[in-house]
C-alpha positions in Angstrom: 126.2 73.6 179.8 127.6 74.3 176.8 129.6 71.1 176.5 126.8 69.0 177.3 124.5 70.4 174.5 127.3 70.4 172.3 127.9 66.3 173.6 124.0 66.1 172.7 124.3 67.4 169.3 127.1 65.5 168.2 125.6 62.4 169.3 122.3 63.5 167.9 124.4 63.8 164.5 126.7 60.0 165.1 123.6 58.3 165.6 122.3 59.8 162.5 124.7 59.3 160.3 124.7 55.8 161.8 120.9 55.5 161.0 121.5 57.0 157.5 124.2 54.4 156.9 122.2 51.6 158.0 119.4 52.7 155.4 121.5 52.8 152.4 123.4 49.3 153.1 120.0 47.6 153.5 118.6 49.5 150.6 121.7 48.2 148.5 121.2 44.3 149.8 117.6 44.5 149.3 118.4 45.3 145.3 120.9 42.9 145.6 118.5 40.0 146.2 116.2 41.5 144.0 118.6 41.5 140.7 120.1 38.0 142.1 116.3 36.6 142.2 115.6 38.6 138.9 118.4 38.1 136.7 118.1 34.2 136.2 114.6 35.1 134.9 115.9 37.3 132.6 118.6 34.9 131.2 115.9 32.4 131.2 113.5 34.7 128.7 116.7 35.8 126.9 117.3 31.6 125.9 113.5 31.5 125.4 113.2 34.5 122.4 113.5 33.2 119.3 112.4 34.1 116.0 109.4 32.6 116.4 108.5 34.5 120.0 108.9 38.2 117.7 105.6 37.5 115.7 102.3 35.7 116.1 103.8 32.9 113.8 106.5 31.6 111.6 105.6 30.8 108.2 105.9 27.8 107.0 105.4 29.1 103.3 102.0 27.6 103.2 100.9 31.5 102.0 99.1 30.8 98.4 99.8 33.5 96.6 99.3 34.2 92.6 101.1 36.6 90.6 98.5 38.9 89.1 99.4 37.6 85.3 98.5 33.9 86.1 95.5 32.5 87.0 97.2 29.6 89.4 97.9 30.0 92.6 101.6 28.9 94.2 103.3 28.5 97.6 105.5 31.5 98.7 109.2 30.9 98.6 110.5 31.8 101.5 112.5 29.6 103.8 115.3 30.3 101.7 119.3 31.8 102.8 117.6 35.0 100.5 115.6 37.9 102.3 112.6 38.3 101.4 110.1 41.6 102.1 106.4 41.1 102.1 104.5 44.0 102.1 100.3 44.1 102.3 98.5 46.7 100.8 95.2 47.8 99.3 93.9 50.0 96.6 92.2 52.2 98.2 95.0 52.7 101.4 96.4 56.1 100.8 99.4 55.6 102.9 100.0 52.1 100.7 99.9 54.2 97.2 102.2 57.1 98.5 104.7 54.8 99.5 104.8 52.6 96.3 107.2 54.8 94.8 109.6 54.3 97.7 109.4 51.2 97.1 109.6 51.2 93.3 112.5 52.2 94.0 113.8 49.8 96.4 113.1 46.9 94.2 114.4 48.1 91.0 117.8 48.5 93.1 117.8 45.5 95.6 115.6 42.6 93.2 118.5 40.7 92.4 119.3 40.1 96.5 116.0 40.5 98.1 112.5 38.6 97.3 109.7 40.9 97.0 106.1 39.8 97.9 103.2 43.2 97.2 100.1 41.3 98.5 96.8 42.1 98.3 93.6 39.9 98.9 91.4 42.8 97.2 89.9 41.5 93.8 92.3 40.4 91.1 91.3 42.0 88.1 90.5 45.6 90.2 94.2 45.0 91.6 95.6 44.4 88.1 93.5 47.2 86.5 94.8 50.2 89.6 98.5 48.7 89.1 98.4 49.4 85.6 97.1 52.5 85.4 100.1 53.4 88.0 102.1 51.7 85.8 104.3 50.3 89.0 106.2 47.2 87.9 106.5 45.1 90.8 106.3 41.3 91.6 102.2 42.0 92.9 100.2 38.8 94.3 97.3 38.2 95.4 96.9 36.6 98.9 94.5 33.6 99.1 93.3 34.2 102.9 95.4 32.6 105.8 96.7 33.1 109.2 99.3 35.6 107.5 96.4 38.2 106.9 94.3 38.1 110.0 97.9 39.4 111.6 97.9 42.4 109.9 96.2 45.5 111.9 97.1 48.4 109.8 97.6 49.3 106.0 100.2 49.3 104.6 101.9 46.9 106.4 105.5 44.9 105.9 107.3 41.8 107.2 110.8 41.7 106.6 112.6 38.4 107.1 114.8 35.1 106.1 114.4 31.5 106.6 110.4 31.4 106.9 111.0 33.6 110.0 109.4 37.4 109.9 112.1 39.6 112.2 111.2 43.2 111.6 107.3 44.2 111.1 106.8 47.6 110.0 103.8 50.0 109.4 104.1 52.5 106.8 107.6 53.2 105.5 107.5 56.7 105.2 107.1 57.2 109.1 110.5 55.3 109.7 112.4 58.0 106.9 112.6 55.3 104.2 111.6 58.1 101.6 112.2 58.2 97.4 114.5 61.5 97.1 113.5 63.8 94.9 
């Protein structure tokens, strides 16, 4: 008796090892087809992103914009080989005046290889008056209202990009480490 229920037991254990076996081999060809039927849609999206698939739009630099000590507005320059940073902000965003200094910074360092762009669609002469009693010196505009500004969700708020094509969007500097040392 022994023998048989050993003979039981190891066919009990063949059978499920053989079971077991079975599982994981149709387990792997079922993710087989799965990556084979997935993976051309993936290249397929991969050829599809572009620039313009990162943001809501690509500018066409049909933003009109004025520089805050001229009364005429002018088309932004930006689908040139030079970077360009264009960063929305308000008077009376806390985050936005915190973070001028950072950027203050920035400019005074990067101004000869990067085109800055501090837009605001608040009123000009309030906008001129706050900036100089902050005494930033900055290239400030004012934004005459377009597609551009019904993107923007949160204040303060900056596009970085090349070309007339916005890559990197980012929402308050200072959360990403991008701070003035003291």
């Amino acid at each position: 008796m022994i023998s048989i229920s050993f003979t039981k037991s190891a066919n009990f254990w063949i059978g499920f090892l053989f079971g077991f076996i079975v599982a994981i081999l149709t387990y792997i060809i079922i993710i087989a087809i799965s990556i084979n039927k997935i993976l051309p849609q993936i290249e397929k999206m991969e050829k599809e992103i572009n620039a313009e698939s990162l943001f809501p739009f690509k500018t066409n630099c049909d933003l009109q914009i004025r520089d805050i000590s001229t009364k005429a507005f002018d088309t932004l320059k930006c689908n040139t080989n030079k970077p360009f940073i264009l960063h929305y902000w308000a008077t009376w965003c806390k985050p936005c005046i915190e973070e001028m200094d950072v950027w203050q910074d920035l400019y005074i360092k990067t101004k000869d290889s990067i085109d800055f762009y501090f837009l605001s669609d608040e009123d000009f002469d309030k906008q001129k008056k706050f900036i100089q009693k902050k005494g930033w010196n900055l290239p400030f505009y004012e934004l005459k209202y377009s597609n551009f500004e019904s993107s923007i969700k949160i204040l303060p708020t900056t596009y970085i990009g090349i070309n007339g094509y916005f890559y990197i969007n980012i929402q308050e500097v200072k959360k990403i480490g991008i701070q003035k040392k003291t």
